[in-house]
N, C-alpha and C positions, 0 to 999 in steps of 0.2 A: 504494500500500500504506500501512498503517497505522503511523504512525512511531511510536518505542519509546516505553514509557510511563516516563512523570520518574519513578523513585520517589521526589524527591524531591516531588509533587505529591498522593503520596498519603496518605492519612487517618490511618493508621498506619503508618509504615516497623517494620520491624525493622532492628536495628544489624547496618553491617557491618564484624564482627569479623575472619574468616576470611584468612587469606593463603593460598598455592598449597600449603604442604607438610599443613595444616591440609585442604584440601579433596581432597588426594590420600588423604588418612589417612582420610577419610570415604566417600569411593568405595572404597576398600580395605577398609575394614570392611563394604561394604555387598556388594563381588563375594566378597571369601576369605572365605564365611562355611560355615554347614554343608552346601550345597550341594556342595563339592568331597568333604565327607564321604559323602555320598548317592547323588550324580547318576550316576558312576564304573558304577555296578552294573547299573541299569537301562537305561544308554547300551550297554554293553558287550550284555543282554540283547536291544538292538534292533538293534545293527551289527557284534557279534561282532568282527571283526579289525577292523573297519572303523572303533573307536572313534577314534582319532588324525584319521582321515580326515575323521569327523565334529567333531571338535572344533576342526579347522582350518577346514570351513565355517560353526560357530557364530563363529567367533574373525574370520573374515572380516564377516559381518555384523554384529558386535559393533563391529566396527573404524567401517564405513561408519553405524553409529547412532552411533556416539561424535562421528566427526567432524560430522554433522549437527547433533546437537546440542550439541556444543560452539561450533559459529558462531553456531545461534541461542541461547546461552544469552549468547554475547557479545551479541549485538544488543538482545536481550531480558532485561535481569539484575534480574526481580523472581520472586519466588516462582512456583510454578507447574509447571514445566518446561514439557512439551509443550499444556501444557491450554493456557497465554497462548501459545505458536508457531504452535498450531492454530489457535485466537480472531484472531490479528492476520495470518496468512499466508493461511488458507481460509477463516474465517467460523466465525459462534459455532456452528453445530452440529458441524464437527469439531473445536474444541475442545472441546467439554461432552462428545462421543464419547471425547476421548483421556482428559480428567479423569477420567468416568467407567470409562474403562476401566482405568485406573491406580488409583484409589481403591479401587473391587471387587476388584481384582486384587491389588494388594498387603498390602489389607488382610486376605484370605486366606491369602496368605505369613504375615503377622505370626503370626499362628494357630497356623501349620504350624512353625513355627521354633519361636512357645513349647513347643508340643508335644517338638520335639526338643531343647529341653534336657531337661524334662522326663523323657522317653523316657532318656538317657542318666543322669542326676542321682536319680532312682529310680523304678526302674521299678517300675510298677502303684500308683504315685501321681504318673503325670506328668500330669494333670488341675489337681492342686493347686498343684503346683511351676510347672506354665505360668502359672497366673493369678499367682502370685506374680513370676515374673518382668517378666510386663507391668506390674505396679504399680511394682515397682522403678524400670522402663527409662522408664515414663514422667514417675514422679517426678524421675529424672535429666535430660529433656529438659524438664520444664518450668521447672528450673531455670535455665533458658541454653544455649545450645549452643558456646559453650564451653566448659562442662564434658561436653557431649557429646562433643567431638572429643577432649579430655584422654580420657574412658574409654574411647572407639572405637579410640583409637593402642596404649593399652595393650592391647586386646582384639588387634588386630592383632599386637603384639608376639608374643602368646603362640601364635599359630595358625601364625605363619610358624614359628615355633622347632621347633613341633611338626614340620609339615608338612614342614620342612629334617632331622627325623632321622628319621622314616619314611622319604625320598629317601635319606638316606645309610646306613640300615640296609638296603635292599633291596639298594641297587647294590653293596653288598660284600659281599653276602650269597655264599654259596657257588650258593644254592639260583635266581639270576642267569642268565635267557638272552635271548639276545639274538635267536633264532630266533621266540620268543614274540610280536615286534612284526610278523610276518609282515602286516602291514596287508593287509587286501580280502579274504583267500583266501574265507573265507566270507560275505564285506559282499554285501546288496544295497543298490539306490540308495533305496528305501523305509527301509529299516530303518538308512541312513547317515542321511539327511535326521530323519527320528525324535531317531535320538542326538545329531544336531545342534540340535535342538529342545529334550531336553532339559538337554544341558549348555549352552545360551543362559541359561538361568535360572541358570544362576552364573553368570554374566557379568554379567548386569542390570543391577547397582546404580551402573554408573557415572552413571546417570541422576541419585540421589543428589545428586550434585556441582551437575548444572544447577536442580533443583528448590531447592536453596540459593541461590540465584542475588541473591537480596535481602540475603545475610547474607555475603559476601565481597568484600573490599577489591577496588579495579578491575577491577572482574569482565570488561571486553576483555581486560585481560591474563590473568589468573587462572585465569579458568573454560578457556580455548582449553589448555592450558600444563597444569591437572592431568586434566583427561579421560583424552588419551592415557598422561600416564606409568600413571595408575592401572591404565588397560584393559593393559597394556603389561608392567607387574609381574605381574599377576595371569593374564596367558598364559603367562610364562616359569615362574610358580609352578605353573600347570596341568601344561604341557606336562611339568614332570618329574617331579609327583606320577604322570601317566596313562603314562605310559612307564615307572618305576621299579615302578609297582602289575602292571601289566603282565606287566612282564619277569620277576615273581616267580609271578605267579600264572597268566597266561596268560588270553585270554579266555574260558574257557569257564568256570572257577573263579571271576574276576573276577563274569561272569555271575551266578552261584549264590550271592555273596556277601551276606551281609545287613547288615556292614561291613568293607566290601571294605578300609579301609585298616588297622584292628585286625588282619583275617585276613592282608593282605599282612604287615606285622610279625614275626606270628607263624610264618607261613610261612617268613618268613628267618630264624628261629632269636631274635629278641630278643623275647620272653615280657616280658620287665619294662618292654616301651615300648606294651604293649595299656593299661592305664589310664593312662597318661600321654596314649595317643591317644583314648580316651574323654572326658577333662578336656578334651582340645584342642577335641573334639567340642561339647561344652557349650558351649565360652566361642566358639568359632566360630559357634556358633547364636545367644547370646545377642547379638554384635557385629550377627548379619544383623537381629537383632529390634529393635536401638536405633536402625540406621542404616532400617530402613523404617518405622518410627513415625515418624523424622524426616519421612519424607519425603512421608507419607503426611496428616501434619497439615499442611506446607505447602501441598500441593496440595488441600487442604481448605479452608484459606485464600483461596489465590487464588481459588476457585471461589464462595466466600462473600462476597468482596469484589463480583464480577458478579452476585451473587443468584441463583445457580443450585443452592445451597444456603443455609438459613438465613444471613441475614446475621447473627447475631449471634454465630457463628463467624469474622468477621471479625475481631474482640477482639484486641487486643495488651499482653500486662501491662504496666503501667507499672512496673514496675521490674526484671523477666528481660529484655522484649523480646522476648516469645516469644508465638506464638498460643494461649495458653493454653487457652482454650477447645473447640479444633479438636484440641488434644491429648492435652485432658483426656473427650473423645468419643472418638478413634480408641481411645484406651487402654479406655473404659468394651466400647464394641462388641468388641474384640480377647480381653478379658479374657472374657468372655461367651462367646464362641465358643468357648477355648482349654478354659471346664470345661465346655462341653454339648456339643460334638461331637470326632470325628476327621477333620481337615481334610488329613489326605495325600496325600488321593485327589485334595485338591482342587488337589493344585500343577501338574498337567494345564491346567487349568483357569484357572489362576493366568497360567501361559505362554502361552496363548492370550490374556489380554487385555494383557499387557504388550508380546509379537509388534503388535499392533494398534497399541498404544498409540507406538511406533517410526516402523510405517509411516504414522503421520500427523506423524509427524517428518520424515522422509524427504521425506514430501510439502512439506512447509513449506520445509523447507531447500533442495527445486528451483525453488522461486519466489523464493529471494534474488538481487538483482542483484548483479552483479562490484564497484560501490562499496559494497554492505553485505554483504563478506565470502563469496558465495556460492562452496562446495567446488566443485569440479573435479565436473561434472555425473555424471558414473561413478558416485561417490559417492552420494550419495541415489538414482539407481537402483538402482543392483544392493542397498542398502539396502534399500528398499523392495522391491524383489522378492524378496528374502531373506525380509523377513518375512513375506509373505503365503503364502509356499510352507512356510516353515518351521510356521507356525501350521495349514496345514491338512493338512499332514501327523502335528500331534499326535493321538493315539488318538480317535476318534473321540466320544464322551462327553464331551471336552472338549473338542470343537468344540460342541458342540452346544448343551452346557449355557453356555458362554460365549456364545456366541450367543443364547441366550434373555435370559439377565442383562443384553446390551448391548443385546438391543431394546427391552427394560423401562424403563433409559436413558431410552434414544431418546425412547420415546415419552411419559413423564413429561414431558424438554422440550418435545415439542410443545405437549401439553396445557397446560405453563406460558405458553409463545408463546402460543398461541388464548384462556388468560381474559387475557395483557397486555392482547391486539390487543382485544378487548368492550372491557376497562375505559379 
């Protein structure tokens, strides 16, 4: 196999700044984002009692991608994430597979996130307000990502605060039952596998953390150390928002909700915490939209550096240390999208190539030997079978339309390969 690349050997490093509590705050901002404000309703529409059920199989496979790729981010700690574990464990075309399917795929999240501040911050000019926030967020990240992770901890701050008195306004609420968590009555295993699918895409962003991988201090220690707390916080935050939203509103309410955490509030009698959890809403999407520009210009980076996109997104500012270029392009394309379409449809869509972009994680981290750190073999199976089953269980439309977009991929690399191999 392919031994890790120096980064101290490459053309441009970026600085590594980051310590563990710094890259736990950025995987945090990237999972508690407006996904737990969102996901909750349509999970509950596809598994009805069954939602807990489901979000303990997303939280399972989330666990087995964390661990995968927190060993390979030890092994591998330059930018990239799965795109350089794919490249160095299976060969450049599943890494250009998983680049690409991370790139497209979360570069559509970013979209859908501007939108939802957007959407909450004023409605029927969330067009405007989204483009606005991409400029902001990217102006921020190309300043440094230290000042990323300073605005990402604060964003976090405000979202747990929120999300800590929506849990404690419910559970003391009068209007409290505990009958309501009746799990499965109505679950089938289609429509559980579903709402595991799509409360996965809150989970996601511990990925965040490895795609940093160039920019935090000893990253064998680092990167292994904040994976799990992150994924780890951010279940315990789950499981009491999905249980507390629940117990008030029941799933079939839950179901019908179009903000199911504003309605659960209101529901328990506290009226004066619906725009307090509106606010929380906003600044929760805003955190998802900082922490996937991050992540989304790195791995535009490491793809640029192989020349499987313009190399001149390779660029690293001399004096932020940031790929400036890569993220002054994610930001131009994100913004663009955010005023000429509606991309909510497309988080379907979204979930399917990040599911992908895992199980070639998964796959990578089963070819690690026992002296470079390879998990407990369990682990990247049931990983990876997780996410094949979970991706093709999402709605159909976003099987397919995903599928079209990665063969397009695909097949651009080849065509790239066939003029190298002429010239």
């Amino acid at each position: 196999m392919s031994t890790p690349p120096n980064a101290g050997g490459l053309p441009e490093e970026l600085r590594r700044t980051l310590g563990v509590p710094d890259a736990v705050v950025i995987g945090l901002g990237a999972m508690i984002g407006a996904g737990i404000f969102a996901a909750l309703a349509p999970a509950a529409r596809a598994a009805g009692s069954g939602l807990l059920t489901g979000l303990a199989l997303a939280a399972v496979v989330a666990y087995c991608n964390a661990a995968s790729s927190a060993r390979l981010a030890a092994r591998y700690p330059v930018s990239g994430g799965t795109y350089v574990y794919g490249r160095e464990r299976l060969g450049e075309f599943w890494g250009v597979l998983a680049g690409w399917s991370f790139v497209v795929g979360k570069t559509a999240s970013c979209a859908a996130m501007a939108l939802t501040v957007g959407s909450y911050v004023w409605p029927g000019q969330e067009h405007a307000v989204a483009v606005a926030a991409v400029v902001a967020l990217t102006a921020v990240n190309y300043t440094g990502v230290q000042k990323s992770a300073l605005v990402t901890r604060s964003v976090v701050a405000v979202v747990l605060a929120v999300l800590a008195a929506v849990v404690v306004a419910a559970l003391t609420s009068g209007t409290a039952d505990a009958a309501r968590l009746d799990a499965g009555s109505d679950a089938t295993v289609g429509g559980v596998l579903q709402a595991a699918g799509l409360l996965f895409f809150a989970f996601a962003g511990y990925a965040r953390i490895a795609t940093l991988g160039e920019e935090v201090r000893e990253p064998a220690r680092t990167i292994p150390r904040a994976i799990p707390v992150a994924l780890g916080v951010t279940l315990v935050v789950y499981t009491l928002v999905a249980v507390s939203v629940l117990m008030v509103l029941g799933p079939e309410d839950l179901a019908r909700a179009t903000a199911p955490l504003s309605e659960a509030v209101r529901a328990a009698g506290a009226d004066w915490l619906v725009p307090v959890v509106r606010v929380g809403a906003a600044v929760a999407a805003l955190g998802s939209l900082l922490a996937l520009i991050l992540g989304v210009s790195r791995t535009t980076l490491a793809m640029a550096r192989d020349r499987h996109l313009p190399h001149a997104l390779a660029a690293v500012h001399p004096k932020f240390q940031v790929p400036h270029r890569a993220e002054l392009l994610v930001g131009a394309v994100v913004a663009v999208a955010a005023a000429t379409t509606d991309l909510r449809g497309a988080i379907g869509f979204s979930s399917f190539g990040v599911l992908l972009y895992y199980a070639v994680a998964n796959a990578s981290a089963w070819t690690l030997a026992p002296d470079e750190g390879r998990p407990n073999r369990l682990v990247p199976a049931v990983g990876l079978a997780g996410c094949l089953v979970l991706a093709f269980t999402l709605p159909l439309s976003s099987v397919v339309s995903g599928t079209v977009v990665l063969a397009l991929g695909v097949a651009v690399h080849a065509v790239r390969r066939a003029l190298a191999a002429r010239g």
